[in-house]
C-alpha positions as a Markdown table, in Angstrom:
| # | Residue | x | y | z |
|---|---|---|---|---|
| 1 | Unk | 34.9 | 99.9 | 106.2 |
| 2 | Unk | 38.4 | 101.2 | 106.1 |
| 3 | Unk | 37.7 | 104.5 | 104.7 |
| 4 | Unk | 34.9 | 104.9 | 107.2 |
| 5 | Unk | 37.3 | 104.1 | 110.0 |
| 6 | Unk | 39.9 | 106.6 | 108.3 |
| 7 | Unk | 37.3 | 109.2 | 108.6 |
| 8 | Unk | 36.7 | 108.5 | 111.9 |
| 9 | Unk | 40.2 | 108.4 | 113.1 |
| 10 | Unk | 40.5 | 111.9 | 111.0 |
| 11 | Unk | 37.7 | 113.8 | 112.4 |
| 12 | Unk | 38.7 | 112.5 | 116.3 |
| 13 | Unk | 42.4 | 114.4 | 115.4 |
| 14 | Unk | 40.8 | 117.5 | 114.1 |
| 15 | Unk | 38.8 | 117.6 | 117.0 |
| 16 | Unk | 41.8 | 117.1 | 119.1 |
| 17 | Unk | 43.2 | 120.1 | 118.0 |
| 18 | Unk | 41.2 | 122.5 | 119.1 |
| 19 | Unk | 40.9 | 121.5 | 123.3 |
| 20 | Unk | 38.6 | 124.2 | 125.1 |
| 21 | Unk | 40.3 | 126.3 | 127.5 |
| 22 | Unk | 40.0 | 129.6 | 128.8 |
| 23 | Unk | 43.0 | 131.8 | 127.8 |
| 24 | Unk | 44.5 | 129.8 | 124.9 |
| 25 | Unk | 43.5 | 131.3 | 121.1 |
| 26 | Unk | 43.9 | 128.9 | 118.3 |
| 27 | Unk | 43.2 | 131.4 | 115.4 |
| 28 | Unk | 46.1 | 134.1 | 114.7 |
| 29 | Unk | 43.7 | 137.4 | 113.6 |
| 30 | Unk | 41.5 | 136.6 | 116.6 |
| 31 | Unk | 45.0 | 136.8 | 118.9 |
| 32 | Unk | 46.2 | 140.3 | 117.0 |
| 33 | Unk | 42.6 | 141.6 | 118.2 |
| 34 | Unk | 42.7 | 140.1 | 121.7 |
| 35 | Unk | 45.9 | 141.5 | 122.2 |
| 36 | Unk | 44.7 | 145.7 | 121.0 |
| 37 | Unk | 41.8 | 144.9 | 123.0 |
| 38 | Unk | 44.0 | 143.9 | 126.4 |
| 39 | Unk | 47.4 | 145.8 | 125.3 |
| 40 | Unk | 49.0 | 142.5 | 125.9 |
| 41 | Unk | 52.0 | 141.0 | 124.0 |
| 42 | Unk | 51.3 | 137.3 | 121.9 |
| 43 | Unk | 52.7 | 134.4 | 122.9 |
| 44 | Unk | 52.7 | 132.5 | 119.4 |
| 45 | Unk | 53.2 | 129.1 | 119.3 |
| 46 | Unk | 53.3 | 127.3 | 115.5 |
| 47 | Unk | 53.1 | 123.4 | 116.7 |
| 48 | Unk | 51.4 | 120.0 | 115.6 |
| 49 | Unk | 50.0 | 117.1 | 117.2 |
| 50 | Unk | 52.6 | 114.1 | 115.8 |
| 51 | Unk | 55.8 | 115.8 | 117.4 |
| 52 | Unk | 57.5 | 114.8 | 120.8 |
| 53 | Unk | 58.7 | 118.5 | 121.0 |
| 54 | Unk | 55.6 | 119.9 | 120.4 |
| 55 | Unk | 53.7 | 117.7 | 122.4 |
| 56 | Unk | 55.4 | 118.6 | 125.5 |
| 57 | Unk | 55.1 | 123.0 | 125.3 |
| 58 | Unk | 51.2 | 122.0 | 124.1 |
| 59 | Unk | 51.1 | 120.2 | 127.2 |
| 60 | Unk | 53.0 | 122.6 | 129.6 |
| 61 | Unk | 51.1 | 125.6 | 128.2 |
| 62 | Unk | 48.0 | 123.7 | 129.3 |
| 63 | Unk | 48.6 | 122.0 | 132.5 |
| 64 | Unk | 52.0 | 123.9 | 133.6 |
| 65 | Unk | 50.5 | 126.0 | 136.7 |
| 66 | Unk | 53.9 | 128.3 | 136.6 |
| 67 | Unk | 53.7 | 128.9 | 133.0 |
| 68 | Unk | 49.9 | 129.6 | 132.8 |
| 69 | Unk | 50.1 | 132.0 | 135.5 |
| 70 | Unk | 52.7 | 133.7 | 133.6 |
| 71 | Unk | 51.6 | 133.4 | 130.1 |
| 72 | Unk | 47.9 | 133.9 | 131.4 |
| 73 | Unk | 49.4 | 137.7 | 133.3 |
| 74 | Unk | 51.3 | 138.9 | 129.9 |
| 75 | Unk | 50.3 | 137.2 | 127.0 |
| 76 | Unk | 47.8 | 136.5 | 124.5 |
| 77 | Unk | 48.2 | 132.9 | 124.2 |
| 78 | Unk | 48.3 | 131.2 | 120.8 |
| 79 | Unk | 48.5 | 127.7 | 119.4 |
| 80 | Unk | 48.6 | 127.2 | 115.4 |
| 81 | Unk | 48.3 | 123.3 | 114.6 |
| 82 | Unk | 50.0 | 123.5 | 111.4 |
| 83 | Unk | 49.0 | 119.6 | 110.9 |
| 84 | Unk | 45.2 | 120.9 | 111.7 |
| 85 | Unk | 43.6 | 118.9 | 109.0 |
| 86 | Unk | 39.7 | 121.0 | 109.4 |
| 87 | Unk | 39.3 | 122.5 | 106.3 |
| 88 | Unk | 38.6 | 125.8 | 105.8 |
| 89 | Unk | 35.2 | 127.5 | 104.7 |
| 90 | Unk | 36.9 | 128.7 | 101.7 |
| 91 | Unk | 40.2 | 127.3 | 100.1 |
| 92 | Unk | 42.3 | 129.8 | 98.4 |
| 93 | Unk | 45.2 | 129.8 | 95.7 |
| 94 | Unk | 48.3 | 131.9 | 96.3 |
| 95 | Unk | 51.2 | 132.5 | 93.6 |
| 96 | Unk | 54.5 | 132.0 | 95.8 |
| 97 | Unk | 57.5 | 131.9 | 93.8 |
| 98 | Unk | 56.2 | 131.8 | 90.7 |
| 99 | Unk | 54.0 | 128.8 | 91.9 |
| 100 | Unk | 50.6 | 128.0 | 92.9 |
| 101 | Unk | 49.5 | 126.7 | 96.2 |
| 102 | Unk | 46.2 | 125.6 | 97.3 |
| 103 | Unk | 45.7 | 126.6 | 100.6 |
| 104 | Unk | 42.9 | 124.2 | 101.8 |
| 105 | Unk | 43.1 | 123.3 | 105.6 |
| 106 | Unk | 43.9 | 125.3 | 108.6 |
| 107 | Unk | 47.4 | 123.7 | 108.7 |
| 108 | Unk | 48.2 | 124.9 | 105.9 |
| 109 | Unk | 47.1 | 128.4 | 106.4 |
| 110 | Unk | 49.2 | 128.3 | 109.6 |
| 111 | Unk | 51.8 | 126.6 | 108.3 |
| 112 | Unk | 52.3 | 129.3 | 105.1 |
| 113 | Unk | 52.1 | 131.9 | 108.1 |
| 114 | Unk | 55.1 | 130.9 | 109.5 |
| 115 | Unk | 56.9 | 130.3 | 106.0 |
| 116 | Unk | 56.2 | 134.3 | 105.3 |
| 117 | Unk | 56.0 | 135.9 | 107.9 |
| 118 | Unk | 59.1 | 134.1 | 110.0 |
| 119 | Unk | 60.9 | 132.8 | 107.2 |
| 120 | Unk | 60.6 | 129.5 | 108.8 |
| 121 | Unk | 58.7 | 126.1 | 108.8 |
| 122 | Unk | 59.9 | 124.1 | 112.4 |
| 123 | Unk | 58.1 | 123.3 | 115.1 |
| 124 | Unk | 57.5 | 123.8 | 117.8 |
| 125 | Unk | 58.8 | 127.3 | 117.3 |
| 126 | Unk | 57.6 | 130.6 | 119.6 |
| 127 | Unk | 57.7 | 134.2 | 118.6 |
| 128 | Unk | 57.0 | 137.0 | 121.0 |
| 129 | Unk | 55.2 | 139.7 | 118.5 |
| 130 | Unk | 54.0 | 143.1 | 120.0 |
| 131 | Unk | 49.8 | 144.1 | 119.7 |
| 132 | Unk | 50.5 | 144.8 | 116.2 |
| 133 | Unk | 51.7 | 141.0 | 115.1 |
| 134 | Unk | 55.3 | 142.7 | 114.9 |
| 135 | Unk | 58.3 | 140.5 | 116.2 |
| 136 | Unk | 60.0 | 141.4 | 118.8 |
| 137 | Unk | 62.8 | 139.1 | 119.8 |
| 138 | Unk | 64.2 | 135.7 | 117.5 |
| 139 | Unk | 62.0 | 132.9 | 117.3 |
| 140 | Unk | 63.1 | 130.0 | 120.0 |
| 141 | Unk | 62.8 | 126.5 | 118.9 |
| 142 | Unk | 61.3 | 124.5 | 122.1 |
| 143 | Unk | 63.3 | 121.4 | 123.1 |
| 144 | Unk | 61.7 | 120.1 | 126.2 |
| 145 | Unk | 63.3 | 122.9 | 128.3 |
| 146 | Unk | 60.7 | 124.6 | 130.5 |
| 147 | Unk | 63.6 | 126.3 | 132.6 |
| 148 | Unk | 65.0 | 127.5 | 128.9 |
| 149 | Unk | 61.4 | 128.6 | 127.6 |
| 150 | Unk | 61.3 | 130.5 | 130.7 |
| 151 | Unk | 64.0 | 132.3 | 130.7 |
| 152 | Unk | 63.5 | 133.5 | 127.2 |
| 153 | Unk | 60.1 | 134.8 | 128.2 |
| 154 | Unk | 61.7 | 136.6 | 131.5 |
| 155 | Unk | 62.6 | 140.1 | 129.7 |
| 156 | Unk | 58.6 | 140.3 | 129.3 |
């Protein structure tokens, strides 16, 4: 009975994850193509579910009328759940460091993103990269300031 219920409780939080909504993208390549196809900039967001931080920016870039608007007008928006616990289709081994990793959920995969490509592994953390996934400004570590996060994004 309690593994059943731990299932259960596990497959509600996956599904939690990925909340339908019309201008957020939860999947990093499909964000690099959005963004050639609409010459828009990305908005990246590497977050999680189990962090008050990240649960406030998940929630303002959902409900935040003044942020949608503006995210909705320049950005590609994009959420990577690095605690996503679906797995993915196929796992994969990488050598890093001299050491193997299995790479078995979507968390993971997100999560070993921002460990390569940003040299970093905090959330929630936000990264304004050009059509071309290149970076264009420092990350900015969100810390329940909307008037800070927006005055970051203002130059764009």
């Amino acid at each position: 009975m309690k593994l059943f219920l731990s299932f259960l409780m596990l497959s509600a939080f996956s599904f939690s994850l990925q909340v339908s909504t019309d201008f957020i993208i939860y999947d990093y390549e499909r964000a690099l193509e959005n963004a050639k196809e609409k010459d828009k900039l990305i908005f990246l967001v590497f977050t999680g579910e189990l962090c008050k931080n990240a649960g406030t920016i998940n929630y303002l870039i959902r409900n935040d009328d003044e942020l949608k608007k503006y995210l909705n007008q320049k950005f590609i928006t994009t959420l990577l759940f690095v605690d996503d616990v679906t797995p993915l289709d196929a796992p994969y081994t990488l050598e890093i460091n001299n050491q193997k990793r299995k790479i078995r959920t979507m968390g993971h995969k997100w999560a070993l993103l921002e460990e390569q490509k940003f040299n970093c592994n905090m959330q929630p953390m936000i990264y304004v990269l050009d059509k071309n996934g290149q970076q264009l400004v420092s990350g900015f570590h969100f810390k329940n300031n909307k008037i800070a996060l927006l005055d970051y994004l203002k130059e764009y």
